[in-house]
PDB file of N, CA, C and O in Angstrom:
ATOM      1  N   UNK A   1       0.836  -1.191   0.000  1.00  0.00           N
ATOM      2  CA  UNK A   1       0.000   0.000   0.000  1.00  0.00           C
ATOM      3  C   UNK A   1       0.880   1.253   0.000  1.00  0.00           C
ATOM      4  O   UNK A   1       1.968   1.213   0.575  1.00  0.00           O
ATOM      5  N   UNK A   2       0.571   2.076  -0.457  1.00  0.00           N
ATOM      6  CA  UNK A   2       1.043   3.574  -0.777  1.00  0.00           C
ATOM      7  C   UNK A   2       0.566   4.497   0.242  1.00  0.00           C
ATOM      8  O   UNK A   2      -0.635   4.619   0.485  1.00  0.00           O
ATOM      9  N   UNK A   3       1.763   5.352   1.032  1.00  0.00           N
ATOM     10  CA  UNK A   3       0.982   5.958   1.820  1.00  0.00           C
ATOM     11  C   UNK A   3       0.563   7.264   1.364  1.00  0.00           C
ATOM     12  O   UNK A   3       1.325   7.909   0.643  1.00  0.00           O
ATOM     13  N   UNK A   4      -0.469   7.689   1.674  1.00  0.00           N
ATOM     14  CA  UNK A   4      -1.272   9.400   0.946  1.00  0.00           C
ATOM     15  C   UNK A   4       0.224  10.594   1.102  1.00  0.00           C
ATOM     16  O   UNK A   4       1.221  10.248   1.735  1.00  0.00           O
ATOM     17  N   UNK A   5       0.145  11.676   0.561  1.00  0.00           N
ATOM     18  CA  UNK A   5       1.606  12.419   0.976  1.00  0.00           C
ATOM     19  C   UNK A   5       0.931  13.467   1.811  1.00  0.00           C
ATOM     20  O   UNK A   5      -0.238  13.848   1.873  1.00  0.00           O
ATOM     21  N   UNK A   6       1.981  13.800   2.404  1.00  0.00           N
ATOM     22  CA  UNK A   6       1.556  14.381   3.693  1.00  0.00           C
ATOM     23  C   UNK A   6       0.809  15.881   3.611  1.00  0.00           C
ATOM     24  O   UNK A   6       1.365  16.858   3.109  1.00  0.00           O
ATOM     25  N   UNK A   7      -0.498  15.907   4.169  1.00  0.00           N
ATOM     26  CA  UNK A   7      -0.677  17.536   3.530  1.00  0.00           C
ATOM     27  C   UNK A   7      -0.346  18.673   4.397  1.00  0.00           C
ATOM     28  O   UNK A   7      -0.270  18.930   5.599  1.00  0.00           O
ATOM     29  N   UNK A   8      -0.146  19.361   3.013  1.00  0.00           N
ATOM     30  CA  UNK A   8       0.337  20.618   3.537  1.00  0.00           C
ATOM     31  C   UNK A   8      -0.408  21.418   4.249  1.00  0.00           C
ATOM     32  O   UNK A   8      -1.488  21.832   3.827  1.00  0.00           O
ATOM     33  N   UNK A   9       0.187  21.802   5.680  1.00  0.00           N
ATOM     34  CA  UNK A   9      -0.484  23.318   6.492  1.00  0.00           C
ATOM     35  C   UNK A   9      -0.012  24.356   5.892  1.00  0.00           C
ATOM     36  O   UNK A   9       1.083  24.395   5.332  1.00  0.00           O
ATOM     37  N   UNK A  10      -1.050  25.537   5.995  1.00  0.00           N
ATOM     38  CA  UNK A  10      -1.044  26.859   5.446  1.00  0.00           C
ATOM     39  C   UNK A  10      -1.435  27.409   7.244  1.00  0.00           C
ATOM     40  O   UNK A  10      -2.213  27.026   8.117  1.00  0.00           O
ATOM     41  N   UNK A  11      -0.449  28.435   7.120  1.00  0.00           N
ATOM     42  CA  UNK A  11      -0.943  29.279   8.412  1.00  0.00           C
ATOM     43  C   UNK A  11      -1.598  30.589   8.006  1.00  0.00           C
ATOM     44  O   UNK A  11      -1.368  31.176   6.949  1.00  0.00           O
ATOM     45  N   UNK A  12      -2.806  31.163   9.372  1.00  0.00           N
ATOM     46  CA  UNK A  12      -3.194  32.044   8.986  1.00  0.00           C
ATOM     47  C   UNK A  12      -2.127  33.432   8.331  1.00  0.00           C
ATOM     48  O   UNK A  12      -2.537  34.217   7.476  1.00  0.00           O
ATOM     49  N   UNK A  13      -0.893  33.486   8.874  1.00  0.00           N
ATOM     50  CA  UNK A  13      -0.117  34.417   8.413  1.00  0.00           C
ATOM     51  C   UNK A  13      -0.115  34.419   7.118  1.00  0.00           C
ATOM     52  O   UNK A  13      -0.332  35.489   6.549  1.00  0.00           O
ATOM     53  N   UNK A  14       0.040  33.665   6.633  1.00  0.00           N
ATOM     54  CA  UNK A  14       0.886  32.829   4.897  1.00  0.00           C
ATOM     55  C   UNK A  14      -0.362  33.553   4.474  1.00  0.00           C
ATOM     56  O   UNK A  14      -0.270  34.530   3.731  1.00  0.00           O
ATOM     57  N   UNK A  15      -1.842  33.006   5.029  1.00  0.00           N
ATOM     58  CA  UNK A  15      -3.045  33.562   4.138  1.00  0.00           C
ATOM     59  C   UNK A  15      -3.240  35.121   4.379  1.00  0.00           C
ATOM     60  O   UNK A  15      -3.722  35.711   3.412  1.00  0.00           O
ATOM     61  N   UNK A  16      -3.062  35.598   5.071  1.00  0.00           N
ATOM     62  CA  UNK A  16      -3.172  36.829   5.044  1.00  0.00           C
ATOM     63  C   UNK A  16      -2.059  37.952   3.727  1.00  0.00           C
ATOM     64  O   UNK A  16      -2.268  38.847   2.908  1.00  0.00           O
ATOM     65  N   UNK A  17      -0.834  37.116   4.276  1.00  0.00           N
ATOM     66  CA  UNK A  17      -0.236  37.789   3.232  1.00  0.00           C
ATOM     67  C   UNK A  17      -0.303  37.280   1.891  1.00  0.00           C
ATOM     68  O   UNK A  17       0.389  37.881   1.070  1.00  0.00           O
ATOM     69  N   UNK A  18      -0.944  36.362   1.509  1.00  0.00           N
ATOM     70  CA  UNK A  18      -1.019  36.261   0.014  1.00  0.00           C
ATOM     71  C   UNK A  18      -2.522  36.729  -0.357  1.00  0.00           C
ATOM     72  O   UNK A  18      -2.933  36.607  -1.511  1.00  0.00           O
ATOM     73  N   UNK A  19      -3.415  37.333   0.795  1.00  0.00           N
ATOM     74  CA  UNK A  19      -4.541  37.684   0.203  1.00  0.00           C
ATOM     75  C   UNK A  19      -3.680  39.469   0.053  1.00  0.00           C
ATOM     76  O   UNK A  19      -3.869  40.025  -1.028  1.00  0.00           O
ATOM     77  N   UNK A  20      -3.049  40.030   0.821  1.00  0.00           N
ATOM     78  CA  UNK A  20      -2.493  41.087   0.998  1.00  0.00           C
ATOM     79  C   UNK A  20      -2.156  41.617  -0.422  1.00  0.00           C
ATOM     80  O   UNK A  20      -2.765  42.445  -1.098  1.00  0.00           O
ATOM     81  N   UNK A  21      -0.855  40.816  -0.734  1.00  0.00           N
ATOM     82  CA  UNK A  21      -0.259  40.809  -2.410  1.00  0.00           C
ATOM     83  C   UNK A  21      -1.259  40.503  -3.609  1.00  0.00           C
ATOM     84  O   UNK A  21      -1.002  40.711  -4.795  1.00  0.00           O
ATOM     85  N   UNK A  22      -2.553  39.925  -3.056  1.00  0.00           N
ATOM     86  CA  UNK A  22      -3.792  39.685  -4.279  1.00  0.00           C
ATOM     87  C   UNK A  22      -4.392  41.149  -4.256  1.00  0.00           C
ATOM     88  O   UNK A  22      -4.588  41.796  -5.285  1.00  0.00           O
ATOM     89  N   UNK A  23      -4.625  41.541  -3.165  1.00  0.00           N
ATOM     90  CA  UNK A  23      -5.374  42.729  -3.174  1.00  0.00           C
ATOM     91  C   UNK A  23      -4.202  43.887  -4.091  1.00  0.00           C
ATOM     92  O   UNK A  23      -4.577  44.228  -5.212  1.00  0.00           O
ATOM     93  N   UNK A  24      -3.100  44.331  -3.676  1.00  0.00           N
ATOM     94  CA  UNK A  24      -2.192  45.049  -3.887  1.00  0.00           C
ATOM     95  C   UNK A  24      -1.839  44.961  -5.512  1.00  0.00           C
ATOM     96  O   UNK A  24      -1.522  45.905  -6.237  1.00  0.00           O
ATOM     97  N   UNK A  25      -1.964  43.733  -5.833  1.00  0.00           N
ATOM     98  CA  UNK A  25      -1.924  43.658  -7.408  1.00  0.00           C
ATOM     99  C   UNK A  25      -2.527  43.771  -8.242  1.00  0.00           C
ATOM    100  O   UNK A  25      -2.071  43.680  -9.381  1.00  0.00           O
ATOM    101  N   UNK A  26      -4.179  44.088  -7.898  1.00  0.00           N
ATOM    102  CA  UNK A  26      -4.720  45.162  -8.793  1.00  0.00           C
ATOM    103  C   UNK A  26      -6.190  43.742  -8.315  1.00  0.00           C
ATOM    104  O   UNK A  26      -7.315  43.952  -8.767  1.00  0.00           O
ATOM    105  N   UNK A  27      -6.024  42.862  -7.712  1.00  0.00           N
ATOM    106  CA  UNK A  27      -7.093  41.487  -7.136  1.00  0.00           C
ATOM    107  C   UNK A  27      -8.726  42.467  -6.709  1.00  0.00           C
ATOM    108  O   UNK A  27      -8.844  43.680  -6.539  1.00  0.00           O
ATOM    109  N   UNK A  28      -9.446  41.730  -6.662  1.00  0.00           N
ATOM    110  CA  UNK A  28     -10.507  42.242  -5.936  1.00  0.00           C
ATOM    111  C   UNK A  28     -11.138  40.955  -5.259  1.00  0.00           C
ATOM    112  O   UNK A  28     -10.840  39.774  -5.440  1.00  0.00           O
ATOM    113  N   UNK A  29     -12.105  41.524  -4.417  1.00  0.00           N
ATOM    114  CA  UNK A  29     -12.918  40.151  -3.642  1.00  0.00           C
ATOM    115  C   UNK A  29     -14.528  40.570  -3.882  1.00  0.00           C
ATOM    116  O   UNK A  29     -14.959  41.716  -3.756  1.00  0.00           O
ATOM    117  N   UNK A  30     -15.232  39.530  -4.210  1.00  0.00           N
ATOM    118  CA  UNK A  30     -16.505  39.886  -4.247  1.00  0.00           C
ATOM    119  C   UNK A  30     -16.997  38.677  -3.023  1.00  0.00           C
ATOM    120  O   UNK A  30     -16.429  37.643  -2.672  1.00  0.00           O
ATOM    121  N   UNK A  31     -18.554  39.429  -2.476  1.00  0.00           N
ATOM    122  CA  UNK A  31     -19.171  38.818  -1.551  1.00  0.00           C
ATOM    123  C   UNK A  31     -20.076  38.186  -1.840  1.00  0.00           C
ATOM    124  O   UNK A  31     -20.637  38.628  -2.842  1.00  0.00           O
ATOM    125  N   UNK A  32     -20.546  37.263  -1.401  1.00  0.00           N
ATOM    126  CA  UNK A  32     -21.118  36.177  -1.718  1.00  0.00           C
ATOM    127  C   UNK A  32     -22.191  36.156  -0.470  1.00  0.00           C
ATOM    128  O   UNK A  32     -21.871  35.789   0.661  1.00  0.00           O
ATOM    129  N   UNK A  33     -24.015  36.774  -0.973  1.00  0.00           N
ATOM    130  CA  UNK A  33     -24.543  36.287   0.284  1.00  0.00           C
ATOM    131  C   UNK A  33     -24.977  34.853   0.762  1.00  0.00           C
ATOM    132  O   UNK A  33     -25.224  34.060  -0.146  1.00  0.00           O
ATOM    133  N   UNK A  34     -25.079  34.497   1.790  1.00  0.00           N
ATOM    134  CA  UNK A  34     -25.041  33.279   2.303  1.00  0.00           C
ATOM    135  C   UNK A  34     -25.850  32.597   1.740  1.00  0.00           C
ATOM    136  O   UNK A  34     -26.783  33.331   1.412  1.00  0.00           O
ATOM    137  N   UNK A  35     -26.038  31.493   1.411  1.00  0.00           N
ATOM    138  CA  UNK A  35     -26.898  30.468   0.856  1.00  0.00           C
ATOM    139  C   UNK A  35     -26.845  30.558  -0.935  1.00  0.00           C
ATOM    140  O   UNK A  35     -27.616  30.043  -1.745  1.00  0.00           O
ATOM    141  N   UNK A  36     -25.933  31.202  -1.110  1.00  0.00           N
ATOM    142  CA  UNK A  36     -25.646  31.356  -2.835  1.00  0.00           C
ATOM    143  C   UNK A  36     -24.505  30.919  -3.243  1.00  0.00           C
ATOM    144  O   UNK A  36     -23.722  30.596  -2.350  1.00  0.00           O
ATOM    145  N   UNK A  37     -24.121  30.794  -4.439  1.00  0.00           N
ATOM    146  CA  UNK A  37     -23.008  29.919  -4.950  1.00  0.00           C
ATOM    147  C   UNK A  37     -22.084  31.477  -5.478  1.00  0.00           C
ATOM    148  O   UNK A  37     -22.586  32.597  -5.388  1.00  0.00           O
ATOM    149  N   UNK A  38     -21.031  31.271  -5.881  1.00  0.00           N
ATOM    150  CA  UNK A  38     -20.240  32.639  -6.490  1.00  0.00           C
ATOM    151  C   UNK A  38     -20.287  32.115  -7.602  1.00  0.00           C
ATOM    152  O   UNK A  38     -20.195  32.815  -8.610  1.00  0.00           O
ATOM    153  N   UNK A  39     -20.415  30.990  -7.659  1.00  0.00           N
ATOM    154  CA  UNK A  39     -20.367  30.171  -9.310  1.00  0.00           C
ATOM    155  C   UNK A  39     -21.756  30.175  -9.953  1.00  0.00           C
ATOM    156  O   UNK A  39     -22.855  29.910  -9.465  1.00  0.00           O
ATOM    157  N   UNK A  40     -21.209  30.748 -11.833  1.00  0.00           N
ATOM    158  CA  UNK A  40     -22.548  30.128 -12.486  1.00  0.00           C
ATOM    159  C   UNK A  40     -22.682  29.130 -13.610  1.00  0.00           C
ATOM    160  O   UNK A  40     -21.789  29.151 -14.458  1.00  0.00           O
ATOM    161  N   UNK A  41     -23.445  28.452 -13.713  1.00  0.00           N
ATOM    162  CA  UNK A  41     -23.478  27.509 -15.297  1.00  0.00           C
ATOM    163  C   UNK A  41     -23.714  28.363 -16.176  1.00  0.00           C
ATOM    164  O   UNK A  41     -24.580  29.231 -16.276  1.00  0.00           O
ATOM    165  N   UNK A  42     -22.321  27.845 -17.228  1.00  0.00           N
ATOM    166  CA  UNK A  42     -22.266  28.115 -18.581  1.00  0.00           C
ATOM    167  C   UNK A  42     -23.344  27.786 -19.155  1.00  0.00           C
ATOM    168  O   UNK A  42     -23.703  28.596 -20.010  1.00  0.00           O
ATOM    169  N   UNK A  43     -24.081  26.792 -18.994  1.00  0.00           N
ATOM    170  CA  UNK A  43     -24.341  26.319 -19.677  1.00  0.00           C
ATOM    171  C   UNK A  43     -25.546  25.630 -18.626  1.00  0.00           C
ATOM    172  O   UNK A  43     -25.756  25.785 -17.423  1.00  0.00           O
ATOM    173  N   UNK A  44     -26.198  24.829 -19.645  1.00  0.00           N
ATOM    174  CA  UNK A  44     -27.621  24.498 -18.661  1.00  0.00           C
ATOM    175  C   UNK A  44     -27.293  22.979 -18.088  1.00  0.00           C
ATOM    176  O   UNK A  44     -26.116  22.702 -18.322  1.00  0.00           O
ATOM    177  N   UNK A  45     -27.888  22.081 -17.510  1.00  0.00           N
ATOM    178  CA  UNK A  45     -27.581  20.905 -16.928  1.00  0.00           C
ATOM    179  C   UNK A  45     -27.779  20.022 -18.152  1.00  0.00           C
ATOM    180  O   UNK A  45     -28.449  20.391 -19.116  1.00  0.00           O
ATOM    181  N   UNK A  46     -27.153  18.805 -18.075  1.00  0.00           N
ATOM    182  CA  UNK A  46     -26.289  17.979 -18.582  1.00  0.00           C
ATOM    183  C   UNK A  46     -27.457  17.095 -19.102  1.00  0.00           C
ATOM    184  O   UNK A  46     -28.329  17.182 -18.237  1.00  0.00           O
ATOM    185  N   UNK A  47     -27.704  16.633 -19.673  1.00  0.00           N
ATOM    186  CA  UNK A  47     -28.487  15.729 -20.054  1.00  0.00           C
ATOM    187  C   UNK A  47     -27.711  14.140 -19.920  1.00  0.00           C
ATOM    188  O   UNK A  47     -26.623  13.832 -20.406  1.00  0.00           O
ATOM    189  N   UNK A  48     -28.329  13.556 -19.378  1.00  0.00           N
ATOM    190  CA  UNK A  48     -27.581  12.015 -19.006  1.00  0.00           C
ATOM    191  C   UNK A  48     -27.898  11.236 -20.321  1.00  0.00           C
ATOM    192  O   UNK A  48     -28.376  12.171 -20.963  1.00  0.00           O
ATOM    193  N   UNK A  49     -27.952  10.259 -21.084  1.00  0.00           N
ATOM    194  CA  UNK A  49     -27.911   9.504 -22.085  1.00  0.00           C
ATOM    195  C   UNK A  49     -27.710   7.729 -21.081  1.00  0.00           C
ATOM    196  O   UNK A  49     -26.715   7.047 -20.836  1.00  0.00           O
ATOM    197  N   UNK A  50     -28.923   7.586 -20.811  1.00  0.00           N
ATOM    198  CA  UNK A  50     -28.528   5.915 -20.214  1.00  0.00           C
ATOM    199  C   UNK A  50     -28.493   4.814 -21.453  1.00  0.00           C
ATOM    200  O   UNK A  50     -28.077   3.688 -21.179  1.00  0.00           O
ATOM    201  N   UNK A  51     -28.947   5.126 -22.903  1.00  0.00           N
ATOM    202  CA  UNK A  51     -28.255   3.887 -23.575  1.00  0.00           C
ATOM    203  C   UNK A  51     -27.045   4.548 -23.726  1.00  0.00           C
ATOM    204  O   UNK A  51     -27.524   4.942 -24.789  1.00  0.00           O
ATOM    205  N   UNK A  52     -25.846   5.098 -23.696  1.00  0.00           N
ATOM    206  CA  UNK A  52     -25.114   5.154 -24.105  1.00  0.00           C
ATOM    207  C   UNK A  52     -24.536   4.772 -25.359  1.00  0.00           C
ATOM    208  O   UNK A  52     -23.677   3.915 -25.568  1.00  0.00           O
ATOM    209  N   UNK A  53     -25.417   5.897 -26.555  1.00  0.00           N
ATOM    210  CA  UNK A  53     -24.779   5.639 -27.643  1.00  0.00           C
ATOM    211  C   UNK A  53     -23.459   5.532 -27.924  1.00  0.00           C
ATOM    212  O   UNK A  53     -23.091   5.271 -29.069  1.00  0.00           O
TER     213      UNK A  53
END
């Protein structure tokens, strides 16, 4: 068996300063109210195909 590789910790510092240098480089943040996605479909839902032409 293979063991998983070890994951990496991020400290809050590390995140602060790379949100710091996102902002500073021209980055923005948008808000997201609760119960909504920030994401949208391109495109509409998928149509499944069970015979699989």
């Amino acid at each position: 068996m293979s063991k998983k590789p070890a994951k990496e910790t991020i400290t809050r510092a590390q995140i602060e300063e790379q949100t710091a240098a996102f902002l500073k480089s021209g980055g923005s943040v948008e808000y997201v109210g609760k119960g909504k996605s920030g994401q949208f479909a391109a495109t509409g839902p998928k149509q499944v195909n069970a015979k699989g032409s």
